[in-house]
Structures are given as C-alpha cells and as structure tokens.
DRENVOVO-725466 format. One record per atom (N, C-alpha, C, O): atom name; x, y, z. Coordinates in steps of 0.2 Angstrom, whole numbers, always signed. Layout:
% residues N
NODE|name|east|north|up
NODE|CA|X|Y|Z;
...
END
This chain:
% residues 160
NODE|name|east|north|up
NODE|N|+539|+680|+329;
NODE|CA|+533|+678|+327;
NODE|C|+531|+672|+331;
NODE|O|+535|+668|+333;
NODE|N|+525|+671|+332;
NODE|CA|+523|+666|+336;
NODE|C|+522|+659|+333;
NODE|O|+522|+660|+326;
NODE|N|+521|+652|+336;
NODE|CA|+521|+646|+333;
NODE|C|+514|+645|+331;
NODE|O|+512|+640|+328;
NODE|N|+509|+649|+333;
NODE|CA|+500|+646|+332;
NODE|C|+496|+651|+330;
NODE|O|+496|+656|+334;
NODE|N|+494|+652|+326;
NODE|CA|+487|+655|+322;
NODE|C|+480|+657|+322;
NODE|O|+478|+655|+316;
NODE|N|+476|+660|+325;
NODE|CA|+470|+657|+326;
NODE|C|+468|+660|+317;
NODE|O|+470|+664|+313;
NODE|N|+464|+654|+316;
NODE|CA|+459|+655|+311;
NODE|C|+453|+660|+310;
NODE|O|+449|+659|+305;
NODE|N|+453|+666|+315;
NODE|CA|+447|+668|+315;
NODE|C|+451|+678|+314;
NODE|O|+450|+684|+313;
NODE|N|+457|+675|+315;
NODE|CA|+462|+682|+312;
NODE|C|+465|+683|+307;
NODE|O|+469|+687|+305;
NODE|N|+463|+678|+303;
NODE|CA|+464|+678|+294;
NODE|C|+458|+678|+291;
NODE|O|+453|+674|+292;
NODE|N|+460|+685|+284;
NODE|CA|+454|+684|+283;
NODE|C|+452|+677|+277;
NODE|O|+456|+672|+278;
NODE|N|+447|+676|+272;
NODE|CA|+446|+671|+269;
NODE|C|+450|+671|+263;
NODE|O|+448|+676|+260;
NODE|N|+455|+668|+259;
NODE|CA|+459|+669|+256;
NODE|C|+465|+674|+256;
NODE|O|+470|+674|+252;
NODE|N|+465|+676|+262;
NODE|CA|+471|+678|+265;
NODE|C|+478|+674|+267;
NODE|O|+478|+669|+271;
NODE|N|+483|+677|+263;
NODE|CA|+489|+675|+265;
NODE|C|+493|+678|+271;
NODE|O|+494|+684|+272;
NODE|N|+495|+673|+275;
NODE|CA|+501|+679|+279;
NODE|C|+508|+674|+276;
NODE|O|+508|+669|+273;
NODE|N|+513|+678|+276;
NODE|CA|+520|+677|+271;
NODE|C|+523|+674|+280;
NODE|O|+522|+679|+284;
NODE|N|+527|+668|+283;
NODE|CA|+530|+665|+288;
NODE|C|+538|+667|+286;
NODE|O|+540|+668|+280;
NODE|N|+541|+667|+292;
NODE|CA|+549|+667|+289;
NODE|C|+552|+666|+295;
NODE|O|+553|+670|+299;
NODE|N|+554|+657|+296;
NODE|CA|+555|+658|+305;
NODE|C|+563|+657|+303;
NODE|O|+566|+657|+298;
NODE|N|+567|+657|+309;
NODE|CA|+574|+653|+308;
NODE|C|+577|+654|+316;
NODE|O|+577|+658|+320;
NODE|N|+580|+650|+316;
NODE|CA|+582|+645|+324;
NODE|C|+586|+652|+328;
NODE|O|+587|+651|+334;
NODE|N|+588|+658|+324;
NODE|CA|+591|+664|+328;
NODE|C|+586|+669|+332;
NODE|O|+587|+671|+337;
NODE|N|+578|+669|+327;
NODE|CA|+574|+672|+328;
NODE|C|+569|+667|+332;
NODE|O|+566|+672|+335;
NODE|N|+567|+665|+333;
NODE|CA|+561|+659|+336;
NODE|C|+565|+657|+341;
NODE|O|+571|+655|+339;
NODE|N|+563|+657|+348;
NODE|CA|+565|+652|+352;
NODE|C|+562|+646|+352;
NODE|O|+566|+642|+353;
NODE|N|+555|+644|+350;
NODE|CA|+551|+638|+350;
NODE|C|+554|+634|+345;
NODE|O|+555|+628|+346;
NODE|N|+557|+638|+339;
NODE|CA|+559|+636|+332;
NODE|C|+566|+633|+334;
NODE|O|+568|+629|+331;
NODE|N|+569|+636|+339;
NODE|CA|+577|+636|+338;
NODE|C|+575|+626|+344;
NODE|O|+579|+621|+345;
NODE|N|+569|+625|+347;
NODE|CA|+570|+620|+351;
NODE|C|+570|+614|+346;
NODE|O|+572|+608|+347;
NODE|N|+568|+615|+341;
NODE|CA|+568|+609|+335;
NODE|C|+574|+607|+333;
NODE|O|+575|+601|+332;
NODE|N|+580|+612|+332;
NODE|CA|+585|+611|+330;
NODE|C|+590|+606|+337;
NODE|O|+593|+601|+337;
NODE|N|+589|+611|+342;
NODE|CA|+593|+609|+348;
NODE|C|+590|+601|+349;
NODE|O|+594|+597|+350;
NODE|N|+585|+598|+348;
NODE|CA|+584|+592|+349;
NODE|C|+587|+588|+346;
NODE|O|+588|+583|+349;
NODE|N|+587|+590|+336;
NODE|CA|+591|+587|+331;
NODE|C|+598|+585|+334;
NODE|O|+601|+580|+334;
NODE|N|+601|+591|+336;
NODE|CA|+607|+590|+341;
NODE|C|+609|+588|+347;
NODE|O|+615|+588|+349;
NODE|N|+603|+586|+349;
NODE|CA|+605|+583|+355;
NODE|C|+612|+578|+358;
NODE|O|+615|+578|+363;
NODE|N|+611|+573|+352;
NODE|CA|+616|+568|+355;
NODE|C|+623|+570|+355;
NODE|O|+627|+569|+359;
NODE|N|+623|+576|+349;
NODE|CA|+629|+578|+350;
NODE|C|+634|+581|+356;
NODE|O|+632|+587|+358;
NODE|N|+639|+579|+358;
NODE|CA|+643|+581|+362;
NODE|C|+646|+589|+361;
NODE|O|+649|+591|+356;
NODE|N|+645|+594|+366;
NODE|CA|+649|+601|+364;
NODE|C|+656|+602|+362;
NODE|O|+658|+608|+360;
NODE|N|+659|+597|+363;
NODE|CA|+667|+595|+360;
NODE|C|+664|+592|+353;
NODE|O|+658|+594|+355;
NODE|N|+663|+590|+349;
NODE|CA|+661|+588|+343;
NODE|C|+658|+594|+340;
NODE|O|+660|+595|+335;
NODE|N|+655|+598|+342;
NODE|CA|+649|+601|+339;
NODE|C|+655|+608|+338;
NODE|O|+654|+612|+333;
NODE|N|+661|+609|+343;
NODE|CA|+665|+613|+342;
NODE|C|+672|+614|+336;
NODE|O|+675|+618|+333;
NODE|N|+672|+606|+334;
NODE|CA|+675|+602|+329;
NODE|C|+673|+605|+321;
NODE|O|+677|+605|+316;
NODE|N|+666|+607|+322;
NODE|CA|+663|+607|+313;
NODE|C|+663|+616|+312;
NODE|O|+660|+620|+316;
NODE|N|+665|+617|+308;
NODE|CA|+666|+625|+307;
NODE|C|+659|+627|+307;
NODE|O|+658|+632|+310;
NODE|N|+654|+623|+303;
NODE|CA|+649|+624|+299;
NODE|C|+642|+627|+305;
NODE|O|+641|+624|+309;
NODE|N|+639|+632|+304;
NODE|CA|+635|+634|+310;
NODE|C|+628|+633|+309;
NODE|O|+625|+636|+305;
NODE|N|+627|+629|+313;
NODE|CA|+620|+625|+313;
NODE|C|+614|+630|+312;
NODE|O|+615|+635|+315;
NODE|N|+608|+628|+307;
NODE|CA|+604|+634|+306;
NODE|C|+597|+630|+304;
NODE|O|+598|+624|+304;
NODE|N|+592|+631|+304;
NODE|CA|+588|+629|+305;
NODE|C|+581|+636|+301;
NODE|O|+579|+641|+304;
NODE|N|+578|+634|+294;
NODE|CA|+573|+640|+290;
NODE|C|+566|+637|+290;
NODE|O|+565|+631|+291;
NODE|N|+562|+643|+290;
NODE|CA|+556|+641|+288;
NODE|C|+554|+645|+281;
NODE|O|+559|+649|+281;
NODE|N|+550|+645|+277;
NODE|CA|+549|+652|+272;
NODE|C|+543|+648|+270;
NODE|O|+543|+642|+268;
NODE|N|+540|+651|+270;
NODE|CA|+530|+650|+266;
NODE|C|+525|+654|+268;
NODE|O|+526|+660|+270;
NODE|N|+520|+651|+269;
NODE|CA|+514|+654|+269;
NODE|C|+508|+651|+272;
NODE|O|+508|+645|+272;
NODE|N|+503|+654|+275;
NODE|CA|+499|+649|+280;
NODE|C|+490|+655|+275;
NODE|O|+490|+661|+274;
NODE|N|+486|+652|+273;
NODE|CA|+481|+656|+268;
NODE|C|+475|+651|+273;
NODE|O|+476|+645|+275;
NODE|N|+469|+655|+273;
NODE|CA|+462|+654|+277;
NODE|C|+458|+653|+268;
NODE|O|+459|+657|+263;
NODE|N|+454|+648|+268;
NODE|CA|+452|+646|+262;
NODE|C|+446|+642|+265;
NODE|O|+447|+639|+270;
NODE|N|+440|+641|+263;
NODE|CA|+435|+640|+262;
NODE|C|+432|+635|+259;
NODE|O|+430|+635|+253;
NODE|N|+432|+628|+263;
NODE|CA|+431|+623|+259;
NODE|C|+421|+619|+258;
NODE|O|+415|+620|+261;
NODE|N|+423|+616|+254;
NODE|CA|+415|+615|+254;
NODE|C|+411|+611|+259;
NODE|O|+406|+612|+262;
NODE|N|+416|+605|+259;
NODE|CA|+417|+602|+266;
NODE|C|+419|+603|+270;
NODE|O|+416|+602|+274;
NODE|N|+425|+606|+272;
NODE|CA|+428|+606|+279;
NODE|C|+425|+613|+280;
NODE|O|+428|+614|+285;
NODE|N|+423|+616|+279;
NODE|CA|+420|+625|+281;
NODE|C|+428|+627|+280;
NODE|O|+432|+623|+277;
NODE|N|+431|+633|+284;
NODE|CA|+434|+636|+285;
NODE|C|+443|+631|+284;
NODE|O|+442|+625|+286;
NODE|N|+447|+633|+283;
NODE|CA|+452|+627|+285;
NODE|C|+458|+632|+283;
NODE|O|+457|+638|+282;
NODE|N|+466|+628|+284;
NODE|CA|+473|+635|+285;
NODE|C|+475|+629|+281;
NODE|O|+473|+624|+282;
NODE|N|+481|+629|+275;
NODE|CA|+482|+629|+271;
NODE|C|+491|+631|+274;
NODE|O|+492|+637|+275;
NODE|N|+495|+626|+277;
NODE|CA|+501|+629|+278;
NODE|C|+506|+626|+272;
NODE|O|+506|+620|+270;
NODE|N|+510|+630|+268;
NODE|CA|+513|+628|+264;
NODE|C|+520|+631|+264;
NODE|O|+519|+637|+266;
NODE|N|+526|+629|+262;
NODE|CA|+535|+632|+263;
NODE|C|+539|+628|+261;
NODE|O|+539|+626|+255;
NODE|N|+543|+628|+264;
NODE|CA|+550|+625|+262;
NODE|C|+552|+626|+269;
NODE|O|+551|+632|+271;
NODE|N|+556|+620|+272;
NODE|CA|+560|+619|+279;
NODE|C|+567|+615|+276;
NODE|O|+569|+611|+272;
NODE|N|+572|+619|+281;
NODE|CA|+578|+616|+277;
NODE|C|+583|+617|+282;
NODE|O|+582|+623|+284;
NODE|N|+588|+613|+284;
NODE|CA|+591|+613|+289;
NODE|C|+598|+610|+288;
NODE|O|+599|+606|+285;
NODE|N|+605|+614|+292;
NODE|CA|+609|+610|+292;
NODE|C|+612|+610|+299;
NODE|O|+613|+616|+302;
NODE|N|+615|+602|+302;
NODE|CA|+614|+600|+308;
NODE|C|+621|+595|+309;
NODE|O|+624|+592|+305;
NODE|N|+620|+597|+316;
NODE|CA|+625|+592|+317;
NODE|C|+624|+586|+320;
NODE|O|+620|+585|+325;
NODE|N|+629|+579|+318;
NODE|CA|+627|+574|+321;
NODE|C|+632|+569|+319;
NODE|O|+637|+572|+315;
NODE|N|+633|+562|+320;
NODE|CA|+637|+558|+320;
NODE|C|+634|+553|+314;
NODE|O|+629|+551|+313;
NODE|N|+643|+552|+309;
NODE|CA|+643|+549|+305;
NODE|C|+640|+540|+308;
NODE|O|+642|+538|+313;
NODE|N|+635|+537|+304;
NODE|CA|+634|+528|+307;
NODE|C|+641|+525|+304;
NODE|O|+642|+520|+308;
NODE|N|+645|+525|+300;
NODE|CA|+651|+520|+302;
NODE|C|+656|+522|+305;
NODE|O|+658|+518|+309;
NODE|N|+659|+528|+304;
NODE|CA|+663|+531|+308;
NODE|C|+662|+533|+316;
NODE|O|+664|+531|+321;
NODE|N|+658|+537|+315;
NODE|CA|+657|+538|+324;
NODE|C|+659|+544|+323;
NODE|O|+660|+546|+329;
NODE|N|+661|+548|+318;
NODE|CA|+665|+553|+315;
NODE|C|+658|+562|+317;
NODE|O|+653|+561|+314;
NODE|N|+658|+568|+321;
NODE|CA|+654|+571|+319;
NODE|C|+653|+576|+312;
NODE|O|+658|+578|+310;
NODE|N|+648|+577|+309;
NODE|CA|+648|+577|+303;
NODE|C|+641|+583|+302;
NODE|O|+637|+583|+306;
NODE|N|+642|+585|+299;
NODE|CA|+634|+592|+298;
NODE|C|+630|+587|+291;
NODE|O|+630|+586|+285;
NODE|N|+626|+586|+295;
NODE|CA|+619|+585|+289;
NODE|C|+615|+589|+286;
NODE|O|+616|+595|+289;
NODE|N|+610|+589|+281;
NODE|CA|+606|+593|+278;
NODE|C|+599|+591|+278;
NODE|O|+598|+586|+279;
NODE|N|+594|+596|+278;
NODE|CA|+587|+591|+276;
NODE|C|+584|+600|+272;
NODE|O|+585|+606|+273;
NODE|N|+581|+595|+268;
NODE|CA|+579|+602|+262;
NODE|C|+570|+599|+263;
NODE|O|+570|+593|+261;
NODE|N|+564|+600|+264;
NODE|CA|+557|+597|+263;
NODE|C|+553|+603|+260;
NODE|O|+554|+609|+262;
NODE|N|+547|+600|+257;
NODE|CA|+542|+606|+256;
NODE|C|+536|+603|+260;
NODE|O|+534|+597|+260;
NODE|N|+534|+607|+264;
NODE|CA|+528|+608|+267;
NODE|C|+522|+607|+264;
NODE|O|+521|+610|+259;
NODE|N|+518|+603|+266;
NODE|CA|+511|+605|+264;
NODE|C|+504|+603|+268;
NODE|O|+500|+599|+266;
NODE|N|+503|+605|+273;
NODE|CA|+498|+602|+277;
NODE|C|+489|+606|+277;
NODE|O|+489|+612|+275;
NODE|N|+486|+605|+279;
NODE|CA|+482|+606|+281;
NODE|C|+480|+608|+287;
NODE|O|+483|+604|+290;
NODE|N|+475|+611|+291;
NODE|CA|+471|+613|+297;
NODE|C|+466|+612|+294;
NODE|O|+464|+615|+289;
NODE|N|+461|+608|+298;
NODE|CA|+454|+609|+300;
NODE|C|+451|+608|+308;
NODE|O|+455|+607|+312;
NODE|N|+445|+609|+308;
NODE|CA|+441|+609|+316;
NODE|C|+443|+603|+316;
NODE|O|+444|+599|+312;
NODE|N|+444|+602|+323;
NODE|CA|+444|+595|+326;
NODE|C|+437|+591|+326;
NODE|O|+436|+585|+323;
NODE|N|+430|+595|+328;
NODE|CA|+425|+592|+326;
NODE|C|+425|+589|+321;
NODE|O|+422|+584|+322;
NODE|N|+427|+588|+314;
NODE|CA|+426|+585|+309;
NODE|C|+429|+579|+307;
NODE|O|+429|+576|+302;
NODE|N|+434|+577|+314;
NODE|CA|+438|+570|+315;
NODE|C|+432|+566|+315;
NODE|O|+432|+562|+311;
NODE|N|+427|+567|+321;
NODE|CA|+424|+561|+320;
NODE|C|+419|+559|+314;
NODE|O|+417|+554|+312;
NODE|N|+416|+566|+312;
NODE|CA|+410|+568|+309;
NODE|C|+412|+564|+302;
NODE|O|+408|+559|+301;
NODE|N|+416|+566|+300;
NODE|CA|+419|+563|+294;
NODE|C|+423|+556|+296;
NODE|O|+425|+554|+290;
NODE|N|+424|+554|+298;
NODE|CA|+427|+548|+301;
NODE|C|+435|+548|+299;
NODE|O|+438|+543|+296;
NODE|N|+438|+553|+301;
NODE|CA|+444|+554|+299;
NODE|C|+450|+552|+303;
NODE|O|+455|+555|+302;
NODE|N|+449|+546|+310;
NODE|CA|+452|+546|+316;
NODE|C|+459|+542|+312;
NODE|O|+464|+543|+315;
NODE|N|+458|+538|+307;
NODE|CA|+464|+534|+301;
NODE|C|+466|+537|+297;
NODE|O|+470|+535|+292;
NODE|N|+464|+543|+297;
NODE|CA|+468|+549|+290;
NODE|C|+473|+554|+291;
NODE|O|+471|+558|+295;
NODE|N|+479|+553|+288;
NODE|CA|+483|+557|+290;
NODE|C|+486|+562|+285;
NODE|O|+490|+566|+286;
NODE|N|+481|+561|+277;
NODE|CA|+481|+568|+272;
NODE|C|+474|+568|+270;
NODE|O|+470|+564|+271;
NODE|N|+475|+573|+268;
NODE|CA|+466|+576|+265;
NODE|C|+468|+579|+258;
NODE|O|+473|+582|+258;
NODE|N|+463|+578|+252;
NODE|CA|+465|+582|+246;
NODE|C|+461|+588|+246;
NODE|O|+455|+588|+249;
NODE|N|+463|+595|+244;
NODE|CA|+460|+600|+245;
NODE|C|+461|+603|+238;
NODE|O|+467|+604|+236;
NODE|N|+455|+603|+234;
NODE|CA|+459|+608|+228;
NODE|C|+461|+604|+222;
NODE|O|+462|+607|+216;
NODE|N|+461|+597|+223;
NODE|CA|+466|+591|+219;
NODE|C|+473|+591|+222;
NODE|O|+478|+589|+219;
NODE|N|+473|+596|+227;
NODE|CA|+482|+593|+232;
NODE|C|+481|+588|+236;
NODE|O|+476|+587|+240;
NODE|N|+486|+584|+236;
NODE|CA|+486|+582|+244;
NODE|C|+491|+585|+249;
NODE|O|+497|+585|+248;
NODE|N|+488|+587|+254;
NODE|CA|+490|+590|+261;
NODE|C|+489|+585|+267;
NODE|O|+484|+582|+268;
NODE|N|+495|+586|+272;
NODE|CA|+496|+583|+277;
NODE|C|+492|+585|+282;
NODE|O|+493|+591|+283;
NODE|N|+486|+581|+287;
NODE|CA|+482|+583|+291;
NODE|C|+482|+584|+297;
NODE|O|+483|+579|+301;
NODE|N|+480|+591|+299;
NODE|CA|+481|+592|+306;
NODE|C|+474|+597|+308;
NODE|O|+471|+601|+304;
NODE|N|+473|+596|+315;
NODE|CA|+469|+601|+317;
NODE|C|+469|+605|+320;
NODE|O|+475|+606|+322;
NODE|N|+463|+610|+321;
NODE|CA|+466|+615|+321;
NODE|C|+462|+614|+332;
NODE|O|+456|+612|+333;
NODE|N|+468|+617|+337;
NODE|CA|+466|+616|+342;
NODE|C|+463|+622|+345;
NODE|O|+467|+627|+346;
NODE|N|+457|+623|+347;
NODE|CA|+453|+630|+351;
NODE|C|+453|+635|+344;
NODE|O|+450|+640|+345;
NODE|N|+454|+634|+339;
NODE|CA|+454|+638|+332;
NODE|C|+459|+640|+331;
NODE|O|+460|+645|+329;
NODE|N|+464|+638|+332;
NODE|CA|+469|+639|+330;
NODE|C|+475|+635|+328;
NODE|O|+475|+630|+331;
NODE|N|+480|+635|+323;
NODE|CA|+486|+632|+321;
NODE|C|+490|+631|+326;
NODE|O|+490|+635|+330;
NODE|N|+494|+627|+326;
NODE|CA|+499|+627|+330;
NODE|C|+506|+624|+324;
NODE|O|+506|+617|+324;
NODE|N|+511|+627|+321;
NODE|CA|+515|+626|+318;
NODE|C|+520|+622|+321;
NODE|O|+523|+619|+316;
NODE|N|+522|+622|+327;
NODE|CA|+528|+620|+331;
NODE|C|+527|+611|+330;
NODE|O|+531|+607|+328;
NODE|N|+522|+610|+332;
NODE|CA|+523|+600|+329;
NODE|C|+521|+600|+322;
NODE|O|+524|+595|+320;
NODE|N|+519|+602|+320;
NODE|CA|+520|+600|+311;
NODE|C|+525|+602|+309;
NODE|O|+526|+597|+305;
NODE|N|+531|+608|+309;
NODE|CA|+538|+608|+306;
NODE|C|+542|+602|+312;
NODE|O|+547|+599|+309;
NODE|N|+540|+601|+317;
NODE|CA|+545|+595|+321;
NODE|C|+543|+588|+317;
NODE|O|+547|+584|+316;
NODE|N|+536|+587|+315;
NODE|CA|+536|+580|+313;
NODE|C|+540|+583|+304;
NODE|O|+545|+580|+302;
NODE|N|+538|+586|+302;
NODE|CA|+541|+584|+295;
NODE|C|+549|+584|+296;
NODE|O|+552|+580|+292;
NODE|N|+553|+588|+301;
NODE|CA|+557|+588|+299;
NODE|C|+562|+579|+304;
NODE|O|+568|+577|+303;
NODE|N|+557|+577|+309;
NODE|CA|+563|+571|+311;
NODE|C|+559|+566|+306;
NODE|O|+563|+562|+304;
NODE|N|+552|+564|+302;
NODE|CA|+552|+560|+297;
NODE|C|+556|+559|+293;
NODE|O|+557|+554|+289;
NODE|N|+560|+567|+293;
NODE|CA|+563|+566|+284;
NODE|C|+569|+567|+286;
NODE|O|+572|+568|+281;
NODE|N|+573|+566|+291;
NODE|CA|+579|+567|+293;
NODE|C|+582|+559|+293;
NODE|O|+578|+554|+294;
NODE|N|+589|+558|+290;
NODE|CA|+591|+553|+286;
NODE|C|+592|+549|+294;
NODE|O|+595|+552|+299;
NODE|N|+591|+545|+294;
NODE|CA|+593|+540|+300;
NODE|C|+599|+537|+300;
NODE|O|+601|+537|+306;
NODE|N|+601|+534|+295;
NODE|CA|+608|+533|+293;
NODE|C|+613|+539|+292;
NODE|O|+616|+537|+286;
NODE|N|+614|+545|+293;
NODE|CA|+619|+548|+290;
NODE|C|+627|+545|+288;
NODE|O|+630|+540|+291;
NODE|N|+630|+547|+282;
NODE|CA|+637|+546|+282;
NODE|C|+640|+550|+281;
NODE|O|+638|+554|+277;
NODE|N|+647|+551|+284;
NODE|CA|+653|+557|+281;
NODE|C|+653|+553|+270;
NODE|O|+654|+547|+269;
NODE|N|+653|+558|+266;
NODE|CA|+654|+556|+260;
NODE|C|+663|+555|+260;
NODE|O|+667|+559|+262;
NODE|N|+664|+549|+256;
NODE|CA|+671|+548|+256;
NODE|C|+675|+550|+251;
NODE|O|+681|+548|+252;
END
C-alpha cells in the first residue's frame, strides 16, 4: 500500500481501513530503521526480541463546512525498537503505543484562514493534528514519523 492518498479517490464519507507494518511497506519499514539507527549490529544481535513497527486505522474523506473537502486519518501506531539504555549504555528494546489523529486540508486555506501558527484544528468537537494536503493528496509517511519520534521516550531505561 502506498504512503499518500489523493483526496479526489475517496468518496465523501468514505472510509479506507490502512494496515501498514515495517515487513510490508518499504517507506514504513524507513521509520523504524531510523529509530534504530544508533544502534550497532552487534547490539541489535544481542536482544532476542524482533523489531516491529504497526499501523491499524483509517483515513475517511468528510466534508467540512469550512475546510470544504478534508481526510480525517485516525489509528493506532505502536512500535517495539531497539536502542540504548541512558544509564547503562546497556542495548535494550523499547515500546511506543500512540493514537493518531490528524487532519488533512488544502494547503490554500493556510493562508486564507491564517492558520501559518496552527498545528490542530477542531473538526466535529475533536481535535486533530494539522497537516495539508500536498497536490490533493495525503502523504502519511511524515505524520506517522513525527508522531512517532515526538512520543518516543528520550531517556529510555533498562527496568531494574
């Protein structure tokens, strides 16, 4: 499955069901490799545990009163990685469990609405994380990469 969506191939309240994961997706599996980077391949050989990387939700075309047309991506991303403990220096497998929620609109409506300092929008009485949509289309690969190094613990520790 690809990482970008146009908006003009869904119909209006149309759901598509996503389901990525770093064996299937090349693009997806680059999210994880990066998480892993620092790690050394003697290390990474050390933890039994085999790095994985999910997506599971849904991307729905919905019809707003102000935004006109907009994509609605919504899931669960959940990850377990490898990396180095901060007091030990010890390699150690981390976890990140998040729910998604972002929004797509036109890029026209950055300036129009003066949205250049907004980084959610409420749609519905939710709030969704804001992104646009580039040529009409979604591009998912930077919105699961920023949710998932925001929410990635910076300090990890081995539990004692």
């Amino acid at each position: 499955m690809n990482n970008k969506f146009g908006i003009f191939k869904l119909a209006l309240d149309q759901e598509l069901e996503l389901s990525f994961n770093n064996m299937d997706q090349e693009w997806f599996c680059s999210i994880l490799n990066e998480l892993e980077s620092d790690v050394d391949n003697e290390d990474k050989q050390k933890l039994s545990n085999e790095s994985k990387l999910t997506f599971s939700g849904r991307i729905t075309k919905k019809n707003d009163s102000r935004h006109k047309d907009i994509l609605l991506l919504e899931g669960n991303l959940s990850s377990e990685f490898k990396t180095y403990c901060v007091r030990s220096g010890d390699p150690m497998v981390d976890t990140l469990n998040i729910e998604v929620s972002s929004v797509f609109i036109d890029k026209a409506l950055e300036n129009k609405y003066g949205l250049e300092e907004e980084i959610s929008l409420f749609v519905n009485d939710k709030e969704y994380d804001l992104y646009y949509l580039e040529n009409n289309q979604a591009d998912v690969l930077p919105v699961l990469h920023e949710y998932v190094f925001l929410n990635k613990n910076p300090y990890p520790k081995l539990e004692q």
